[in-house]
C-alpha positions in Angstrom: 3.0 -23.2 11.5 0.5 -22.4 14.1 -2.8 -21.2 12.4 -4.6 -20.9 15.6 -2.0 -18.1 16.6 -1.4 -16.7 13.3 -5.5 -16.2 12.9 -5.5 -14.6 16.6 -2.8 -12.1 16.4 -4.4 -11.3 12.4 -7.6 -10.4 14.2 -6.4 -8.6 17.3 -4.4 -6.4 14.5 -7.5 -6.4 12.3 -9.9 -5.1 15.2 -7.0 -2.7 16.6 -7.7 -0.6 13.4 -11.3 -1.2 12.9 -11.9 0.1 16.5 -10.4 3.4 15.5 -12.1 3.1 12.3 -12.8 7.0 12.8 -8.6 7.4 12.2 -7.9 4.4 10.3 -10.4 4.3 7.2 -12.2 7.5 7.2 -9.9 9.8 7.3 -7.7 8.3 4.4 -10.7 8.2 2.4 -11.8 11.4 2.7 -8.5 12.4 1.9 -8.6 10.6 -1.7 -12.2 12.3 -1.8 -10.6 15.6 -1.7 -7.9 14.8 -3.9 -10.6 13.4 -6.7 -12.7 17.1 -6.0 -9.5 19.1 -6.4 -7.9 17.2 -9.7 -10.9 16.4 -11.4 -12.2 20.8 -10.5 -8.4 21.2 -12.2 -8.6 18.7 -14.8 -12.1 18.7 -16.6 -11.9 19.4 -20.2 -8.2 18.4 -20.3 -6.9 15.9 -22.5 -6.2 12.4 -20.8 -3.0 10.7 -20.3 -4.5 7.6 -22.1 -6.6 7.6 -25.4 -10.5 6.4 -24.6 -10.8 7.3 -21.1 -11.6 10.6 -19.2 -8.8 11.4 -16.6 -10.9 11.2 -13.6 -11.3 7.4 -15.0 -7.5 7.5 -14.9 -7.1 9.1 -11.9 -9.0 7.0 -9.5 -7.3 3.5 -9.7 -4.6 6.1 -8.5 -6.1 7.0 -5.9 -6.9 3.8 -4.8 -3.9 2.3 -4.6 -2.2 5.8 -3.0 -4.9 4.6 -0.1 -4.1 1.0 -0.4 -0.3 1.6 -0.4 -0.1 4.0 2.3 -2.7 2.1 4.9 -0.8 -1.1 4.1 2.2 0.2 5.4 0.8 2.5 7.9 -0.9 -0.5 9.8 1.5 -2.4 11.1 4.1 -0.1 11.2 1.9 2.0 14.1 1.3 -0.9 15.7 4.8 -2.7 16.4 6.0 0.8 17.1 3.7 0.9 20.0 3.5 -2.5 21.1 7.6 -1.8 21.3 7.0 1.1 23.5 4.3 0.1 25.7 6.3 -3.4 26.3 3.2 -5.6 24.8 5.9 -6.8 22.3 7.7 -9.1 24.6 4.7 -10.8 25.6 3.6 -11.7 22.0 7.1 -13.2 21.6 6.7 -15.4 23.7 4.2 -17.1 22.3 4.6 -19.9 19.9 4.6 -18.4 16.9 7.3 -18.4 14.5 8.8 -15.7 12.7 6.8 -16.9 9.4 3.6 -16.7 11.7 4.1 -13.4 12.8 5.4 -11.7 9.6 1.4 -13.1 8.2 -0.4 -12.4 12.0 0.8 -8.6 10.8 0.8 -8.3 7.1 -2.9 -9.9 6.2 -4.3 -7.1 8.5 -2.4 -4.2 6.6 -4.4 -6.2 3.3 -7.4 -5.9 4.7 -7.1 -2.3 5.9 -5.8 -0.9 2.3 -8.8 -3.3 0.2 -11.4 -1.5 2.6 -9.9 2.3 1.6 -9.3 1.1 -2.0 -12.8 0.2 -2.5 -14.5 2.7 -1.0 -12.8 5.4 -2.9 -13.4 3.1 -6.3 -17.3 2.8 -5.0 -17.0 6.3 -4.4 -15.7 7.1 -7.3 -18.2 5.5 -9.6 -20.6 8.5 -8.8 -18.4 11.4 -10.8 -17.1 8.9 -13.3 -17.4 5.3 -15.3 -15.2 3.0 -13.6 -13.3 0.5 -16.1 -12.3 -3.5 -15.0 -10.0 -4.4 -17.6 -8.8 -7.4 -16.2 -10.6 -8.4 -13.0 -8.2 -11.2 -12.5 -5.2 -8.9 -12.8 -6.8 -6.3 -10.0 -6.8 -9.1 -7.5 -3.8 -10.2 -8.0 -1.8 -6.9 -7.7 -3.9 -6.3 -4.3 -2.7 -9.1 -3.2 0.6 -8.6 -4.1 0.7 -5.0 -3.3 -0.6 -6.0 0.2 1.9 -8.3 1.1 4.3 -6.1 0.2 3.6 -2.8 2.1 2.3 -4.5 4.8 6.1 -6.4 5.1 7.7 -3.1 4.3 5.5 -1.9 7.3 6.8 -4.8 9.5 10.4 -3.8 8.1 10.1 0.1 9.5 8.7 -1.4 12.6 10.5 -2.5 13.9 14.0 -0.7 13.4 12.1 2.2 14.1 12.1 3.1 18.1 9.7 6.1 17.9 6.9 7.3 16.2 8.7 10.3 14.8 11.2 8.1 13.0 8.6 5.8 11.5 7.1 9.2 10.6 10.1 10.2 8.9 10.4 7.3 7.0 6.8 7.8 6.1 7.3 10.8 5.1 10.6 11.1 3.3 11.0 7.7 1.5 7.3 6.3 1.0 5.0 8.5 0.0 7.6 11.0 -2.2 8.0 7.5 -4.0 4.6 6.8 -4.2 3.6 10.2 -5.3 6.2 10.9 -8.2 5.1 7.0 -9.1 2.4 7.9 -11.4 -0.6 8.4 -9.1 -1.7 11.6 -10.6 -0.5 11.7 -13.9 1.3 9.5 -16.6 4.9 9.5 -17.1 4.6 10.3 -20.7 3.1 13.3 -20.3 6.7 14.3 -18.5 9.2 15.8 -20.3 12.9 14.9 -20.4 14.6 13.7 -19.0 12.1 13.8 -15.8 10.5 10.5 -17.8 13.5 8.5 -18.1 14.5 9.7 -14.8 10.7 8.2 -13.3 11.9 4.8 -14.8 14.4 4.4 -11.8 11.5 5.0 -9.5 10.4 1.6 -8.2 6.7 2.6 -7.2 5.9 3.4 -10.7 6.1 -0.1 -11.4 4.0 -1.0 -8.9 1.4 1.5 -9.2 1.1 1.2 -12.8 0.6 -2.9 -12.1 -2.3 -2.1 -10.0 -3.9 0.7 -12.8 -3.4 -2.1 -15.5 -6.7 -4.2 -14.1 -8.4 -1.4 -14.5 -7.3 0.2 -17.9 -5.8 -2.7 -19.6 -2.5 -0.5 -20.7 0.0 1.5 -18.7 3.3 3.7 -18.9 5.6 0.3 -18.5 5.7 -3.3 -19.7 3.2 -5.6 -18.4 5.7 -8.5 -18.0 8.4 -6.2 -16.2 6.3 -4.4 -13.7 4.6 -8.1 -13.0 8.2 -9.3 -12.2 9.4 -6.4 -10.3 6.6 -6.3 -7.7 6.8 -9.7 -7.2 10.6 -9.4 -7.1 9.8 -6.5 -4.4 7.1 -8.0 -2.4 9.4 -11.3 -2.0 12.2 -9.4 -1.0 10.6 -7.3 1.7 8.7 -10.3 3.1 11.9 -12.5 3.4 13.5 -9.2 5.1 10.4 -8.9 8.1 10.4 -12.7 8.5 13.9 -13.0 9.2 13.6 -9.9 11.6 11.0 -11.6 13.4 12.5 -15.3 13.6 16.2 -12.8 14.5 13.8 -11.0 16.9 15.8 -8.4 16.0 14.9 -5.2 18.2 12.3 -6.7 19.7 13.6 -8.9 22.4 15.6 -5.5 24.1 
């Protein structure tokens, strides 16, 4: 693999978003800002979902990994769309970089884009509330994890999307309804049936509740099975970008 290129096209990607840094990190965070003011205005003195902890310490590994999730994918999704349409795309395949190479050049910015809104919103979120680290180890392995695999499901929608208004609508009507009836706000047992066995069958509650696990050291699900299914996920939709970028599949027209 060439490292060289791998670690140039990572940083053009990486400084594409830090140069907008007004778009791509503010804005998402003050958006989890204003969703920790409005829940925890509504919320205070409510019971919490789990026993022990106050549900603005529930909500905010939430609402850290809405902003991690949804800046993962949004990265380079965004970007191959527009390289696509501005032509810049058939340049960078001509370099020697192979599919692997690229799938990483792409992905290990969208990481390093969700980590910077996850944190901030956990840093900020230490002022209204104790922040719990269950399992440290656990929390950096689900962001990892949870990197790779929105920023490859990012890739994915990429490139088969030819416009900015079908990425949107992917956005829009598959991601983040998934993401949002996932968990982020509540718990699925507070739900009643059969909306709770109905949740079960919605893959981002596995993931999500993975990534709230470091913090609180329980969830809604199985430890082991929503370990296995983001990693049955995240290797899934990285295989899927790889093989579109070795295919060149929409790219090279």
């Amino acid at each position: 693999m060439n490292l060289i290129g791998t670690y140039t096209l990572a940083k053009k990607e990486s400084w594409r978003f830090i140069g907008v840094w007004t778009q791509t990190l503010l804005s998402p965070i003050i958006s989890n800002l204003l969703f920790l003011l409005v829940f925890g205005a509504i919320m205070v003195g409510r019971p919490s979902p789990i026993e022990g902890v106050t549900y603005l310490t529930f909500l905010i590994p939430g609402l850290a990994v809405l902003g991690f999730i949804t800046n993962a994918f949004m990265n380079p999704s965004s970007s191959l769309v527009l390289e696509k349409y501005t032509g810049v795309i058939q340049g960078l395949l001509m370099i020697p970089l192979s599919g692997f190479g690229l799938t990483l050049g792409y992905v290990f910015p969208a990481l390093l884009r969700g980590v910077i809104v996850a944190v901030v919103t956990i840093v900020v979120g230490a002022f209204f509330t104790p922040i719990l680290f269950a399992h440290v180890w656990m929390i950096v392995l689900s962001t990892l994890l949870l990197g790779l695999l929105f920023g490859s499901i990012g890739v994915i929608v990429g490139i088969l999307s030819d416009t900015f208004d079908q990425m949107s609508a992917i956005s829009s009507f598959v991601i983040q309804p998934l993401i949002y009836l996932g968990g982020v706000f509540y718990s699925i047992r507070l739900l009643p049936a059969p909306f709770d066995v109905i949740s079960q069958f919605n893959p981002m509650l596995y993931v999500i509740d993975f990534f709230r696990y470091g913090f609180l050291g329980t969830g809604d699900v199985p430890l082991a099975l929503s370990f296995w299914i983001t990693c049955g996920l995240t290797f899934i939709s990285f295989c899927i970008a790889w093989r579109l970028f070795a295919t060149g599949y929409k790219l090279k027209t």
